[in-house]
PyMOL CGO cylinders between C-alpha atoms (Angstrom):
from pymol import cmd
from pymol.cgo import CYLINDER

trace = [
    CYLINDER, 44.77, 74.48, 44.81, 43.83, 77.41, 47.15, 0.3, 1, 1, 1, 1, 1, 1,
    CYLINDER, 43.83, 77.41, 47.15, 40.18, 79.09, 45.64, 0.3, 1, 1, 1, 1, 1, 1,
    CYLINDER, 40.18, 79.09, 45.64, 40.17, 82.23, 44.08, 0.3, 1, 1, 1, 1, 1, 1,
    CYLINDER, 40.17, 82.23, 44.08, 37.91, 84.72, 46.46, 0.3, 1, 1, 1, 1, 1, 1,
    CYLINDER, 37.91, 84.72, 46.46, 37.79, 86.71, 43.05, 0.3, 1, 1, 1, 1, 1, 1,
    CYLINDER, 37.79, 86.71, 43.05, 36.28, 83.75, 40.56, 0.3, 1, 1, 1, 1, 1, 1,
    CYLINDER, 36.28, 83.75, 40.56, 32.57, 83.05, 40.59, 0.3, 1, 1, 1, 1, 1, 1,
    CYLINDER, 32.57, 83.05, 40.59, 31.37, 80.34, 41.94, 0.3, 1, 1, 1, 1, 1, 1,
    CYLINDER, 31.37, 80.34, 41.94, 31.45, 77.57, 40.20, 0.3, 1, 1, 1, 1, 1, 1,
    CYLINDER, 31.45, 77.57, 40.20, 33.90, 78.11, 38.75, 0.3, 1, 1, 1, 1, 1, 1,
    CYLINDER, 33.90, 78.11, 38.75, 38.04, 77.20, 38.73, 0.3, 1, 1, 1, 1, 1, 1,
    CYLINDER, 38.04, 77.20, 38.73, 40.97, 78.97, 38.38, 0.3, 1, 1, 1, 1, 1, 1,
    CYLINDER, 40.97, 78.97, 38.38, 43.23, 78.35, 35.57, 0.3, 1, 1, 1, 1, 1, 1,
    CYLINDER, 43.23, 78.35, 35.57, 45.59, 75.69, 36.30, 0.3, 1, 1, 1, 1, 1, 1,
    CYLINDER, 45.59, 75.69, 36.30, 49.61, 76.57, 36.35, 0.3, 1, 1, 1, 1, 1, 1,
    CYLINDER, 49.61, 76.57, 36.35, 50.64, 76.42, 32.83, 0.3, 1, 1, 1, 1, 1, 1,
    CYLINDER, 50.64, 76.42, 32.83, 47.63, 78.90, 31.48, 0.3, 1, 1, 1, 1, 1, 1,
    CYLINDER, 47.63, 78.90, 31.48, 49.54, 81.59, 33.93, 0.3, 1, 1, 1, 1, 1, 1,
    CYLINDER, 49.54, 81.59, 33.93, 52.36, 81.24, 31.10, 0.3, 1, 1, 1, 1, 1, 1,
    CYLINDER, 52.36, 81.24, 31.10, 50.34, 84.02, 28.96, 0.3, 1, 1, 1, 1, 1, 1,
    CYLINDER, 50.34, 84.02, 28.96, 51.55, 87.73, 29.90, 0.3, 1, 1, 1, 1, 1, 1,
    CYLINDER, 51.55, 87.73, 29.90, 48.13, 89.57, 29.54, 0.3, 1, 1, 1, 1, 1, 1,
    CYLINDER, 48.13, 89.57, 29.54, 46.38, 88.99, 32.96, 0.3, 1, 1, 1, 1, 1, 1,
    CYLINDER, 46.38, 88.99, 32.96, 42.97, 88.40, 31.07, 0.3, 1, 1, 1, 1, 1, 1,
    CYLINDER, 42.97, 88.40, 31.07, 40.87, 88.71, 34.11, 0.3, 1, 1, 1, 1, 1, 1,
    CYLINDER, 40.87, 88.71, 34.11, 42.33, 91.97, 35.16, 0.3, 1, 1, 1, 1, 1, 1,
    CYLINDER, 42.33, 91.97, 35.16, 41.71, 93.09, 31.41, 0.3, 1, 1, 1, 1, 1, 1,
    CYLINDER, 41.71, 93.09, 31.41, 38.27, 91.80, 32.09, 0.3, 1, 1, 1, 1, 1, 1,
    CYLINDER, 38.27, 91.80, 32.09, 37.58, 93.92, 35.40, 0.3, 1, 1, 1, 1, 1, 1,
    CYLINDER, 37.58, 93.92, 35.40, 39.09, 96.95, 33.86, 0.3, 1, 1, 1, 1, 1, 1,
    CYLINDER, 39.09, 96.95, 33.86, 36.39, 96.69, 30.99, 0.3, 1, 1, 1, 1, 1, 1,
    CYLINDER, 36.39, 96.69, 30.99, 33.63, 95.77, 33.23, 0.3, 1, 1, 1, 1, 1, 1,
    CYLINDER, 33.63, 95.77, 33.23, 34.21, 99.12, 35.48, 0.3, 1, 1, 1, 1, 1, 1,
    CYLINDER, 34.21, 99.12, 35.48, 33.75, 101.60, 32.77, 0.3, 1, 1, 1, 1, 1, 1,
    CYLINDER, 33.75, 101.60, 32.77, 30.31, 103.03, 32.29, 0.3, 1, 1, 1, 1, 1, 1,
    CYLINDER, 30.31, 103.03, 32.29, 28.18, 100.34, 29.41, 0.3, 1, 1, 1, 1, 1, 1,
    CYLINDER, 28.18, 100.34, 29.41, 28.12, 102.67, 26.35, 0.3, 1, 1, 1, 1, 1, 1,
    CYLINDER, 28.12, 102.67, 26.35, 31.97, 103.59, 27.02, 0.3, 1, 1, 1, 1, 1, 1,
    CYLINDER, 31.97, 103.59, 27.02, 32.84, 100.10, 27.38, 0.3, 1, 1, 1, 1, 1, 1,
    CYLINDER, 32.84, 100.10, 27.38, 30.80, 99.08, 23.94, 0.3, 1, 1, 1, 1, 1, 1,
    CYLINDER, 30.80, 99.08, 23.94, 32.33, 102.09, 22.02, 0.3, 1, 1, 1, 1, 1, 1,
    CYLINDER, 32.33, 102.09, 22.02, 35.77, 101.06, 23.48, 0.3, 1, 1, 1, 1, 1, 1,
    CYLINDER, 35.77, 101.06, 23.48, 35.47, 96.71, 21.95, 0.3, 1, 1, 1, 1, 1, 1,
    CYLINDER, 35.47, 96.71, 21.95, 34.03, 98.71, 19.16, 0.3, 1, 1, 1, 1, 1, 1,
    CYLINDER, 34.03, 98.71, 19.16, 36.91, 100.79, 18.43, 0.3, 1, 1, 1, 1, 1, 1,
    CYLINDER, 36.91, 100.79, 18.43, 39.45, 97.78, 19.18, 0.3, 1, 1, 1, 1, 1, 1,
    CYLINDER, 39.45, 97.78, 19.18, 37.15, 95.98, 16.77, 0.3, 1, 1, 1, 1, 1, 1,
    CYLINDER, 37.15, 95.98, 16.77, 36.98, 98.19, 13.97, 0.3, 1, 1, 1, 1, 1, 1,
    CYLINDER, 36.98, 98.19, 13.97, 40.19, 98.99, 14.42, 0.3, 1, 1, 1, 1, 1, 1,
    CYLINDER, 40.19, 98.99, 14.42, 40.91, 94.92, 14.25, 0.3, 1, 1, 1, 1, 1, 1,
    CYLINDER, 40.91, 94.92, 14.25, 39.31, 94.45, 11.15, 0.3, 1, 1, 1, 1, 1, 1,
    CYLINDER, 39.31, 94.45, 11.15, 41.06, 97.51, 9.19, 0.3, 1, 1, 1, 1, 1, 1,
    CYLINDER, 41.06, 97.51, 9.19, 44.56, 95.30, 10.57, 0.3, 1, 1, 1, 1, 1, 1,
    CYLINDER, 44.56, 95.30, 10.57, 43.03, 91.63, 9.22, 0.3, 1, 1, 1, 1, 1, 1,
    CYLINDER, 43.03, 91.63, 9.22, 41.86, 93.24, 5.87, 0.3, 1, 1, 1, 1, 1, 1,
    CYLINDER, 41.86, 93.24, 5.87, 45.59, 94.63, 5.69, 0.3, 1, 1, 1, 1, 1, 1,
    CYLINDER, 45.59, 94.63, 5.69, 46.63, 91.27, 6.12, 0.3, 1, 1, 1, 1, 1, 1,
    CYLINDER, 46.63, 91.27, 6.12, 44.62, 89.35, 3.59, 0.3, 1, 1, 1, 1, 1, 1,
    CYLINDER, 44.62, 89.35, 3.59, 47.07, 91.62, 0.90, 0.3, 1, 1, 1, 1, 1, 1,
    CYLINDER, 47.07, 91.62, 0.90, 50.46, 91.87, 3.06, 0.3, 1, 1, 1, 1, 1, 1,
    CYLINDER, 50.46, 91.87, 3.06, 52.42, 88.86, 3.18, 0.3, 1, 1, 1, 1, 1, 1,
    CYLINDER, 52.42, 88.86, 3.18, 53.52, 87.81, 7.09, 0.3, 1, 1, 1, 1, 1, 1,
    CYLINDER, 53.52, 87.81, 7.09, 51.15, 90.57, 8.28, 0.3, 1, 1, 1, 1, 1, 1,
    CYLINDER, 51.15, 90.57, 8.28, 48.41, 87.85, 10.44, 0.3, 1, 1, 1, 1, 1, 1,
    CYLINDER, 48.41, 87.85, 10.44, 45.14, 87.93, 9.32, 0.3, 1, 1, 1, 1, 1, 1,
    CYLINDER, 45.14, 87.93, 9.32, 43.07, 85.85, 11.62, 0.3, 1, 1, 1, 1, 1, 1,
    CYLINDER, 43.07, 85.85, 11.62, 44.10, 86.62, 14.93, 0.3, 1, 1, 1, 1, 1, 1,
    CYLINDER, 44.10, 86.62, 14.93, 42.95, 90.34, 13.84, 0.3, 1, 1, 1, 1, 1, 1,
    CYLINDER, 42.95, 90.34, 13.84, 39.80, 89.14, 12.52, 0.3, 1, 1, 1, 1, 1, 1,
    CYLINDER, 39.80, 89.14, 12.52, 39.34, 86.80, 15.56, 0.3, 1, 1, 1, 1, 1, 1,
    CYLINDER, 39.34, 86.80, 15.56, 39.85, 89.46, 18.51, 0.3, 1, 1, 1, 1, 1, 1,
    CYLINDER, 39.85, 89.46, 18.51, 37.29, 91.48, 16.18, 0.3, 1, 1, 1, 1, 1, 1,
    CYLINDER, 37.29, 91.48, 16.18, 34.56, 88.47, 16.73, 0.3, 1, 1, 1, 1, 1, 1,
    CYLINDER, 34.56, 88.47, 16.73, 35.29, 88.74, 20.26, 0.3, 1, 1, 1, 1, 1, 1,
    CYLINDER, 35.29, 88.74, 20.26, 35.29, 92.74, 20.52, 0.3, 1, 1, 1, 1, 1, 1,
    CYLINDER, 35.29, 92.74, 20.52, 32.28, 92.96, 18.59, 0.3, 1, 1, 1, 1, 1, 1,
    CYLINDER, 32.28, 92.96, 18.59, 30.35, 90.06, 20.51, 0.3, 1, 1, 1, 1, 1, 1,
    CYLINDER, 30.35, 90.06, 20.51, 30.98, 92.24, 23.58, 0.3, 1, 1, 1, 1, 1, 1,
    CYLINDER, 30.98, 92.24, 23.58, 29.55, 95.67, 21.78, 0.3, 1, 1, 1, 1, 1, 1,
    CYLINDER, 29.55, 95.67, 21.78, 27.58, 94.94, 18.50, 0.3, 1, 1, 1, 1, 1, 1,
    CYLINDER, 27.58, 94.94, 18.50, 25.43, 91.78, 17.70, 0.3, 1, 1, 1, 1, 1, 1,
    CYLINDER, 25.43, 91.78, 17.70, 24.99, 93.15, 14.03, 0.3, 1, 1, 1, 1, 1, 1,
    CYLINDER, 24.99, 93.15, 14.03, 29.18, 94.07, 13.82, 0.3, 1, 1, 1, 1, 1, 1,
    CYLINDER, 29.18, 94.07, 13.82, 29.25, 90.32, 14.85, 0.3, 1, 1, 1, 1, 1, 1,
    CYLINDER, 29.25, 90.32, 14.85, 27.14, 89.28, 12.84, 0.3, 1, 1, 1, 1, 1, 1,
    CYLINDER, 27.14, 89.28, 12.84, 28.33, 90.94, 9.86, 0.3, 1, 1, 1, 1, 1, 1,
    CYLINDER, 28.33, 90.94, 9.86, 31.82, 89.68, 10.51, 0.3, 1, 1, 1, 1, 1, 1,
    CYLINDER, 31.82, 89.68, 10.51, 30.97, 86.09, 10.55, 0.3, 1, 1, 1, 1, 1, 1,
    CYLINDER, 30.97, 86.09, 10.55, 28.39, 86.31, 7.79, 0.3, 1, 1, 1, 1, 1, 1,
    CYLINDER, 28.39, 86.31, 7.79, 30.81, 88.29, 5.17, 0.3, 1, 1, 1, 1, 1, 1,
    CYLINDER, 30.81, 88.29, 5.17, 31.33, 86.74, 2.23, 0.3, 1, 1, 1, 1, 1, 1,
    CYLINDER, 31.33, 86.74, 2.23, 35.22, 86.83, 1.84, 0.3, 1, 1, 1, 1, 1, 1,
    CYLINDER, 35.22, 86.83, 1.84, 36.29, 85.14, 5.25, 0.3, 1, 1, 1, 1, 1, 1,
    CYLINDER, 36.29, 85.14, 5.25, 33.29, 84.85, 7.03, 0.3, 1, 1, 1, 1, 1, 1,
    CYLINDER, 33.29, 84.85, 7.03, 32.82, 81.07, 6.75, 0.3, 1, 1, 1, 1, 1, 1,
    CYLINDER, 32.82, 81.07, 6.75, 36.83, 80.51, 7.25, 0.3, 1, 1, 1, 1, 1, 1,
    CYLINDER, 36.83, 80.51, 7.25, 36.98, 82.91, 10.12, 0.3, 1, 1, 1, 1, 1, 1,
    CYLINDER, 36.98, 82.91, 10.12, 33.84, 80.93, 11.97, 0.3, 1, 1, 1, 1, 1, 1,
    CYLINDER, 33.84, 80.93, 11.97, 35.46, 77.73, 10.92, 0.3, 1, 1, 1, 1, 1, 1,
    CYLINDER, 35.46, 77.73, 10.92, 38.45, 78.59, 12.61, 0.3, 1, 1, 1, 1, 1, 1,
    CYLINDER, 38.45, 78.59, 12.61, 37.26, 80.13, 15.48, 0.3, 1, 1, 1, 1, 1, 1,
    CYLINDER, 37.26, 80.13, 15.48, 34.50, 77.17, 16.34, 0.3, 1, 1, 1, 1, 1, 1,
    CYLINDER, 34.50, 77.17, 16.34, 36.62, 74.36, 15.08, 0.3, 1, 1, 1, 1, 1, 1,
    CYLINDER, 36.62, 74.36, 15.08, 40.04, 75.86, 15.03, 0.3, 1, 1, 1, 1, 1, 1,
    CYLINDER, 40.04, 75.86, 15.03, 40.39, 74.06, 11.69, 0.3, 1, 1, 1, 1, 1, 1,
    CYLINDER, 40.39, 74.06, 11.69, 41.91, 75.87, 8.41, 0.3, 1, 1, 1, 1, 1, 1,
    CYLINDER, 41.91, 75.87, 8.41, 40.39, 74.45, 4.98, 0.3, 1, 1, 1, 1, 1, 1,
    CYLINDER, 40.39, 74.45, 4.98, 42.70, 72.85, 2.41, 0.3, 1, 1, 1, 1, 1, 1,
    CYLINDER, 42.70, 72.85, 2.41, 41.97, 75.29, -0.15, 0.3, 1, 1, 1, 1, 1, 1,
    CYLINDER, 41.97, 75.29, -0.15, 42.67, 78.47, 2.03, 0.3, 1, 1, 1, 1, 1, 1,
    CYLINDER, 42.67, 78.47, 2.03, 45.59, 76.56, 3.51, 0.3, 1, 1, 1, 1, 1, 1,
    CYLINDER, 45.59, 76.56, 3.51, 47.37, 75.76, -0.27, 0.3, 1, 1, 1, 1, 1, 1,
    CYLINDER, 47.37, 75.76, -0.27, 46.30, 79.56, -1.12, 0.3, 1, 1, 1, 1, 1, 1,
    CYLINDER, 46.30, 79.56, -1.12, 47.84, 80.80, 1.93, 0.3, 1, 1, 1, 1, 1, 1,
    CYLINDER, 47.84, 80.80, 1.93, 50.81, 78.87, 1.23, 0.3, 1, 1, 1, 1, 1, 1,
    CYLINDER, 50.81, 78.87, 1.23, 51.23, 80.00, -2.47, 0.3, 1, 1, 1, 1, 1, 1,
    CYLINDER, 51.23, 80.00, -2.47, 50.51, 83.64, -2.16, 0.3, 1, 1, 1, 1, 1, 1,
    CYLINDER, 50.51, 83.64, -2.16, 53.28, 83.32, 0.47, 0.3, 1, 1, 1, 1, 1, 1,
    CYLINDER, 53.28, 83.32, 0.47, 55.75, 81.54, -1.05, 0.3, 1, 1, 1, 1, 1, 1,
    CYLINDER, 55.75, 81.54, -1.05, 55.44, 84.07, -4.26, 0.3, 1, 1, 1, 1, 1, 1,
    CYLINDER, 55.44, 84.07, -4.26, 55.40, 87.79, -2.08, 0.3, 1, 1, 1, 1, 1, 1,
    CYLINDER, 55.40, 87.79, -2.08, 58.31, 85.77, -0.57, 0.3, 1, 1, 1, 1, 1, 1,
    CYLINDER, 58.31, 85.77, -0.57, 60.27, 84.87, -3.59, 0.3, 1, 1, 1, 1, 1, 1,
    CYLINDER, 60.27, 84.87, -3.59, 59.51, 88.22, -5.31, 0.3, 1, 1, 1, 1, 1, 1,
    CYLINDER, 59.51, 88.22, -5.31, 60.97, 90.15, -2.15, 0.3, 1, 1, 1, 1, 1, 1,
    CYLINDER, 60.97, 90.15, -2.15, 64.29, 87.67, -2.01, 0.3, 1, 1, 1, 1, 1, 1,
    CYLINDER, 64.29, 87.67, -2.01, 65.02, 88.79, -5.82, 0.3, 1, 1, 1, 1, 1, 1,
    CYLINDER, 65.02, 88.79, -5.82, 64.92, 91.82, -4.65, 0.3, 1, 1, 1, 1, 1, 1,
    CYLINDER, 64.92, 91.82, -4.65, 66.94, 91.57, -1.98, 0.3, 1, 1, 1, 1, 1, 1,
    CYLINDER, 66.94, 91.57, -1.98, 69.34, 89.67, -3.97, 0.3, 1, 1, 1, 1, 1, 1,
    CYLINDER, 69.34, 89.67, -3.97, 72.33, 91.79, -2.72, 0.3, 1, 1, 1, 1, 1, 1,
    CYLINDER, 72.33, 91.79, -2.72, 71.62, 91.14, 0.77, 0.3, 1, 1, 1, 1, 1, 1,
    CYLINDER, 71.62, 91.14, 0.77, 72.26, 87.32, 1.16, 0.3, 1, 1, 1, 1, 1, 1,
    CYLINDER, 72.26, 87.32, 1.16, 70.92, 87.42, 5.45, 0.3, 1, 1, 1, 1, 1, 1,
    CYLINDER, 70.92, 87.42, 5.45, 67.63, 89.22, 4.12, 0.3, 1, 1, 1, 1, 1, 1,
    CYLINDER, 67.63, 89.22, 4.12, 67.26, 86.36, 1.63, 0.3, 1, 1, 1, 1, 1, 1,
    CYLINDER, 67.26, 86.36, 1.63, 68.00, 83.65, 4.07, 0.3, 1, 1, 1, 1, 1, 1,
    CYLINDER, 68.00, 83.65, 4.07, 65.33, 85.47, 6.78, 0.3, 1, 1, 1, 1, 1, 1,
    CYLINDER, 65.33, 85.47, 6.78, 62.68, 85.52, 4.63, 0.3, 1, 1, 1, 1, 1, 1,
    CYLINDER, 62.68, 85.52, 4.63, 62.95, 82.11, 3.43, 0.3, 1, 1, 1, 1, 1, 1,
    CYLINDER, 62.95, 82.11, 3.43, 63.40, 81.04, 7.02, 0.3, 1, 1, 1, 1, 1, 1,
    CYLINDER, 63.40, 81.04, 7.02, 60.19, 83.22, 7.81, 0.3, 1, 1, 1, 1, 1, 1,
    CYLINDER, 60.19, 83.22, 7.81, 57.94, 81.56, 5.26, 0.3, 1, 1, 1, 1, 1, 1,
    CYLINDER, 57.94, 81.56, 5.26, 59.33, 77.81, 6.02, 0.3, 1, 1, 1, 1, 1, 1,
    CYLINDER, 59.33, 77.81, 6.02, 58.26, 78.60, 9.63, 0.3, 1, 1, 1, 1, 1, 1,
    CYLINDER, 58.26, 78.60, 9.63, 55.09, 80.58, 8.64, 0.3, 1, 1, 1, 1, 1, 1,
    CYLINDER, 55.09, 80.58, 8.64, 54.17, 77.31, 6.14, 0.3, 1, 1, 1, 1, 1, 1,
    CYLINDER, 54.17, 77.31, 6.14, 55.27, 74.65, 8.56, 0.3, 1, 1, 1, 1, 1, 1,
    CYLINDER, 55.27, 74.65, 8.56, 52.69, 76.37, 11.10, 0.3, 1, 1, 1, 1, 1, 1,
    CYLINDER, 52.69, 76.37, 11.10, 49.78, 76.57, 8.60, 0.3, 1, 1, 1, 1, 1, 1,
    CYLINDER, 49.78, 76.57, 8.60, 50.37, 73.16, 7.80, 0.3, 1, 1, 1, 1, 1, 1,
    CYLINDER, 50.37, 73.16, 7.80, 50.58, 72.15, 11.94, 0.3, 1, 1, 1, 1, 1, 1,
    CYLINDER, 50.58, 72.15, 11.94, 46.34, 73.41, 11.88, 0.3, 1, 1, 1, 1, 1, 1,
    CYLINDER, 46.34, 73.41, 11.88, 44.06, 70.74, 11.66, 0.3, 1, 1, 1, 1, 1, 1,
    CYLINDER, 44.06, 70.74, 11.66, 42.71, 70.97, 8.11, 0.3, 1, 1, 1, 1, 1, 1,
    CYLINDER, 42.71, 70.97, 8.11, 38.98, 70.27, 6.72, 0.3, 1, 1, 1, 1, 1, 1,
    CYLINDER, 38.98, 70.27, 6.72, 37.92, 69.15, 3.08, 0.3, 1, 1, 1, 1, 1, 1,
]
cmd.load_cgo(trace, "trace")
């Protein structure tokens, strides 16, 4: 593989199948690097906050993702705030989950079978309503047997 004149050294560029993804993360990386330090920690700020608000929405919306949200947060806020960071991985309602998740990329049981319940009800609820509209019912149910077959893919811990 040819180097990379733009990696440091050291380092490798990613191999083939990473180039799958279509953000070009290093570009994203330059383009936050060249704007002036307290622009570029109010901008992961902003994306941050603005993360969080989205996560918290999810916690209560069923299908809405929660932890990807609360996971580019970590990383937005480890690039502006220590104390955001902090805060985020320290709060008391998903704080130990989140850093679980985002250290381990493990999901505990308990969260996992809430997940999976609080789901399956919003669902249920939302196909009696939609009781008229037979391909509504069929999508959601589809939705949450894909949405609880991925939950249940995640490594799990006690």
């Amino acid at each position: 593989m040819k180097p990379n004149p733009n990696m440091p050294r050291g380092r490798t560029a990613t191999p083939p199948q990473a180039a799958q993804c279509p953000v070009d993360h290093r570009a994203a990386e330059r383009a936050a690097r060249a704007l002036p330090g307290p622009v570029r920690r109010a901008v992961f700020l902003g994306v941050g906050t603005l993360s969080v608000t989205a996560g918290i929405i999810g916690i209560v919306v069923p299908l809405w993702p929660t932890t990807c949200f609360l996971l580019l947060a970590a990383w937005c806020y480890a690039r502006s705030s220590p104390r955001a960071e902090r805060w985020l991985l320290e709060n008391r309602v998903f704080g130990r989950y989140l850093t679980a998740y985002r250290e381990r990329g493990v999901i505990s049981t308990r969260v996992r079978r809430g997940a999976t319940i609080f789901l399956w009800s919003a669902i249920l609820v939302s196909a009696v309503l939609a009781a008229g509209h037979l391909w509504v019912v069929a999508l959601l149910l589809l939705v949450a047997a894909l949405v609880t077959a991925h939950l249940y893919s995640l490594p799990g811990e006690g």
